[in-house]
N, C-alpha and C positions, 0 to 999 in steps of 0.2 A: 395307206389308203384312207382317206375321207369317210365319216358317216355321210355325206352326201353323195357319192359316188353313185350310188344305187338310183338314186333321184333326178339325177345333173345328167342323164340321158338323153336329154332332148339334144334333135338335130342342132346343130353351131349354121350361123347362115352368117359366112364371112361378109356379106355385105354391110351389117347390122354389128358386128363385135367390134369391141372396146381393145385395145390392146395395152397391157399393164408395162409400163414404163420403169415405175417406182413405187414402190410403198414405203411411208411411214406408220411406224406404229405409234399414235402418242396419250395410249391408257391401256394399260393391263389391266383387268380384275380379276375379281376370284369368280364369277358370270360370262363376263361378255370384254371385248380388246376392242379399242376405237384405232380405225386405221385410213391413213388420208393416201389416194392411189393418185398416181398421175395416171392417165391413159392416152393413149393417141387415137383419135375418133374416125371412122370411116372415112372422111373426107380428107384427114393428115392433120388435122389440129388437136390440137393438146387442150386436156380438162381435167380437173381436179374430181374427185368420187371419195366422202366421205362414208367408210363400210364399217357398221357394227359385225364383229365378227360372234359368234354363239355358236356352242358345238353341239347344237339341236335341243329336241326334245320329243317327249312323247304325251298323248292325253288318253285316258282311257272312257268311252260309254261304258259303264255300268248299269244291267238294268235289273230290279230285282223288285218281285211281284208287282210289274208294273209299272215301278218307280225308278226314275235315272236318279241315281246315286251323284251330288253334287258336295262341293266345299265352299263355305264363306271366308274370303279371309281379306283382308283388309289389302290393299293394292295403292303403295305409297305414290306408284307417280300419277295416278289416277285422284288420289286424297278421298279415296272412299274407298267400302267394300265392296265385291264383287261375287256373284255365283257361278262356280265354274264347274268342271268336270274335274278327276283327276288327272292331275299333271304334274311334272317335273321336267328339270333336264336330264341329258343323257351324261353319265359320267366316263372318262379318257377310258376308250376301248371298248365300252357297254354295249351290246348288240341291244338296239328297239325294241326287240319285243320282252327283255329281260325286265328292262328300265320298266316300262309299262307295269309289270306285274308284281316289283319293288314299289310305285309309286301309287297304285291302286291300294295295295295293302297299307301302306304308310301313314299314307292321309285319309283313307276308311275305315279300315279292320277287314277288309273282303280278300280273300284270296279268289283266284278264276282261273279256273281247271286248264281253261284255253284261251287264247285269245285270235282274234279274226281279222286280220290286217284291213283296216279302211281306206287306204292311200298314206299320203304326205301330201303337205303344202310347203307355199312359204308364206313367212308370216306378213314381212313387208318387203318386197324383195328389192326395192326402190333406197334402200339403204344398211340391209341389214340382209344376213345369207342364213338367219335362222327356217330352221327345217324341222315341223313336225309332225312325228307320225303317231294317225291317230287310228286305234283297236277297236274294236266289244269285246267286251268279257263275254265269257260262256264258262257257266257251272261256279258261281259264287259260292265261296262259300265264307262264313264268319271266323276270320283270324285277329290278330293283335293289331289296333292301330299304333305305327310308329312317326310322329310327326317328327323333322330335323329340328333341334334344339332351338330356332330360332324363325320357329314355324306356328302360327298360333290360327287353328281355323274352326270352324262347324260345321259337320257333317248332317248333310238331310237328305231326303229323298222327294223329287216330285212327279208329279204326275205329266204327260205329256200339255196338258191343259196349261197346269200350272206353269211349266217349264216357258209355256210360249208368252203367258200372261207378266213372267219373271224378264222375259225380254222386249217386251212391249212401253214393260216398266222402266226397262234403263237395265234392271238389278245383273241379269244377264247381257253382257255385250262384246265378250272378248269371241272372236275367231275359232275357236276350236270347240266351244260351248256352241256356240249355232250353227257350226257345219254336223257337227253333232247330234245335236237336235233334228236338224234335216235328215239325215241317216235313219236317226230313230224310226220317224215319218215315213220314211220309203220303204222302212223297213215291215213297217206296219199296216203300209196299205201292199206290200207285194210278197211279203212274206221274202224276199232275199233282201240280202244287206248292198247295198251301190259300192259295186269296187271299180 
């Protein structure tokens, strides 16, 4: 069974679906598979679908007195740095909300007592089947940060001011930082979190 299984719910509306004829796969990584599908299209013609395949990921809101807990870290295909929340991928068999509470500690030092399912998305779903779900912490507390060997970033905290002014900027702009951020917002003006 798929990490997407849980997500890939939505009604099928046979008028609208693509039917997989063929795949090739022609790139494994140690990330992400590049894979070219033939399909036969609703009306019976045949098209090619270039699909990044990724086996999710998760992001964590961290808030702590006040301040959303972010990371700087450099983002090669971008060729700059970036302010993000914490995140990673999901690793073969990791349930969501494990990852989350692995990758919150990792890249912060924060442990969280609990965490608060926010939904899932997709990231680009026009070429790519990456799926990620995003938490808040609840009940931080200071543990060890463990970055992967091959992980170099900065840890800060901002205020929700800053956070908006950090995206206004550029410095925030990735997907799961700003629906994040909205979260935080709604969370702020209504006292519940938007599920």
């Amino acid at each position: 069974m798929s990490v997407h299984d849980d997500v890939n719910q939505a009604k099928k509306r046979p008028s609208l679906e693509e039917v997989t004829v063929d795949t090739t796969t022609i790139f494994e990584g140690k990330i992400i598979d590049l894979q070219v599908v033939t399909v036969t299209l609703p009306d019976g013609s045949k098209a090619t679908r270039e699909i990044v395949r990724h086996p999710g990921a998760v992001a964590v809101l961290a808030i702590k007195d006040g301040r959303m807990l972010v990371v700087e870290q450099y983002r090669k295909p971008l060729e700059r740095t970036q302010v993000e929340i914490p995140a990673g991928k999901l690793d073969a068999g990791e349930r969501p909300e494990d990852a989350a509470k692995r990758e919150l500690e990792e890249e912060t030092g924060y442990q969280a007592a609990s965490l608060i399912p926010l939904g899932a998305f997709s990231t680009s779903p026009g070429f790519a089947d990456e799926i990620i779900y995003l938490y808040a912490a609840d009940g931080l507390e200071e543990g060890t940060m463990k970055p992967d060997e091959d992980e170099f970033l900065e840890v800060s905290a901002l205020t929700m001011d800053e956070a908006f002014e950090a995206m206004r900027q550029g410095r925030i702009g990735d997907a799961k930082t700003i629906q994040a951020l909205y979260a935080w917002k709604i969370y702020e003006m209504t006292g519940s979190w938007p599920v």
